[in-house]
N, C-alpha and C positions, 0 to 999 in steps of 0.2 A: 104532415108536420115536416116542415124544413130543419135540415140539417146542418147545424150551425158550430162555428169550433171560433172560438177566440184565437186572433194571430197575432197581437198584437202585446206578445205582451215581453217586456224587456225589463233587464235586471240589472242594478246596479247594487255597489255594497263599498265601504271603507276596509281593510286589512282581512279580517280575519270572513267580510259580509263581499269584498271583493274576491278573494279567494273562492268561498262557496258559489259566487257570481260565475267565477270562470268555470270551476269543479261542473257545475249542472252542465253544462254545455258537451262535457265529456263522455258522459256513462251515456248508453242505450238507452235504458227507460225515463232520461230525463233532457236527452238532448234537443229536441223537438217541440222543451217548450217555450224556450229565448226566441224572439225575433231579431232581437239584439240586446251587447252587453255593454256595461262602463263601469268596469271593473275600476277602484282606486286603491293604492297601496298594496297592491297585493304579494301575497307569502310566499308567489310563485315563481322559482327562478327557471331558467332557460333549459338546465337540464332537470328539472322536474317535468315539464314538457314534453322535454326529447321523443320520449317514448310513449306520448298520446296519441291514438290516430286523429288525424283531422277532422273536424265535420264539417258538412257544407258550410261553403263560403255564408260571414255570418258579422254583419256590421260589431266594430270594435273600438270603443274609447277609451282608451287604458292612461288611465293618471296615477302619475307619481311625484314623488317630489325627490327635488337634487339632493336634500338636506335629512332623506330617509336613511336612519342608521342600524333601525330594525331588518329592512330588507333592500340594501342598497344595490341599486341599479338592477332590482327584479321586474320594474314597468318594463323598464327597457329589452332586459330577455324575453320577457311574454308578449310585446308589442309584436318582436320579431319572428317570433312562434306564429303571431294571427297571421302576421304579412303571408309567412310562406304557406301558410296553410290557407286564406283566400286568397291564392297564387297570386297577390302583387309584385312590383317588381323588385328584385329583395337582393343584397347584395349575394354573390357568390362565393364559398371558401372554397371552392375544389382547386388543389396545388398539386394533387394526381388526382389518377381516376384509381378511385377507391374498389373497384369491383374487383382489382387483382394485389394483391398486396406485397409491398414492394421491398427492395432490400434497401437498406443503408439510412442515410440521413431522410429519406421522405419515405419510409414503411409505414406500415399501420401506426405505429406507435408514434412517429415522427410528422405522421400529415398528422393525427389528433392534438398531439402538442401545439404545432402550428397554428393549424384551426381556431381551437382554443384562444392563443395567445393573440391569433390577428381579433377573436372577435371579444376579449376583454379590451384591446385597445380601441377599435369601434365603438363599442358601446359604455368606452369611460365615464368618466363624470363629467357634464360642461359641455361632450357633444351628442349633438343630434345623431339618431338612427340613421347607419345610411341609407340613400334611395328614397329620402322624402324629402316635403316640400312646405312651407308653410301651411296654413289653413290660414285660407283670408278673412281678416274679422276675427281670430278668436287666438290673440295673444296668446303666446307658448306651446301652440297646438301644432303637430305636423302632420301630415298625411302621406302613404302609401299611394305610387299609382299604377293605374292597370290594375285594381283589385278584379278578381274575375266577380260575373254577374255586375259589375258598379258596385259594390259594396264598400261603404268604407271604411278604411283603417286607420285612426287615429293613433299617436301619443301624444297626451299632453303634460308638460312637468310644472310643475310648482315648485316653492323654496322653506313649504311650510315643515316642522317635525311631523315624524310619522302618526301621533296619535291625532292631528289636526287633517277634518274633514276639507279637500280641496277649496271648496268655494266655487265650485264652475258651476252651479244649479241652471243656468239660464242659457249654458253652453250645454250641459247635457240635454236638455228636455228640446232644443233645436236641433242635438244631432238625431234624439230620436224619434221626431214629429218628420224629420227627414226618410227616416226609413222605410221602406216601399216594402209590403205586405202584400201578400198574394189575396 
């Protein structure tokens, strides 16, 4: 008997269904079994992340919308989370090097402030993640480049309330008939 394992299998969910989307991709016993995600609206801001380890490089469409007042501009944090963590090419905040911690206006406390404040005006309302680049063909979509292995890393925004599902159904099921399984 051949030994057979489904790889194909890929999760999407709206808020609280996009959340648990990303969540499984986290824990050990359940990382392994996304081939990829499209996460929308999700609960998950940038410093909820922080402290995730990474998992392998792991295709990502993260939708949100501009006009989300439940979790405003959390696409955007977790977009940024996948980038550096399928090492695309992602903008950099280091204003020192943080391995020695420093006196005066740029110490520990003064480069986090910093950080902080370059990457809430980044990732405002209105503009795009930096370090990406359209997706051709799929209005509002940006992409990551240089994800490691080709993988890709999507954000795409809408302008819908948060309780309203995106609408891209024909933009996700192509970015994930893209995805390349072993």
């Amino acid at each position: 008997m051949r030994d057979t394992h489904i790889k194909q299998n890929f999760l999407t969910g709206h808020s609280d269904g996009g959340t648990i989307s990303m969540g499984i991709t986290f824990y050990n016993v359940t990382k392994h079994i996304p081939a990829a995600i499209a996460p929308s609206a999700v609960g998950n801001r940038g410093a909820d992340l922080e402290y995730r380890n990474c998992v392998k490089p792991l295709p990502v469409m993260v939708m949100h919308s501009r006009q989300d007042k439940l979790f405003p501009n959390f696409g955007k944090e977790a977009v940024e989370w996948w980038a550096r963590c399928n090492k695309c090419d992602t903008k950099a905040y280091n204003i020192t090097d943080r391995s020695v911690p420093g006196k005066g206006k740029f110490g520990w406390e003064g480069y986090y402030q910093q950080e902080l404040k370059q990457r809430a005006e980044d990732l405002a309302g209105g503009k795009p993640p930096p370090m990406t680049r359209p997706v051709s063909g799929v209005p509002g979509c940006l992409a990551y480049s240089r994800c490691k292995n080709d993988v890709q890393t999507w954000y795409c925004e809408g302008d819908g309330p948060h309780p309203v599902w995106p609408g891209r159904n024909k933009e996700i099921i192509s970015f994930l008939k893209a995805v390349k399984t072993d």
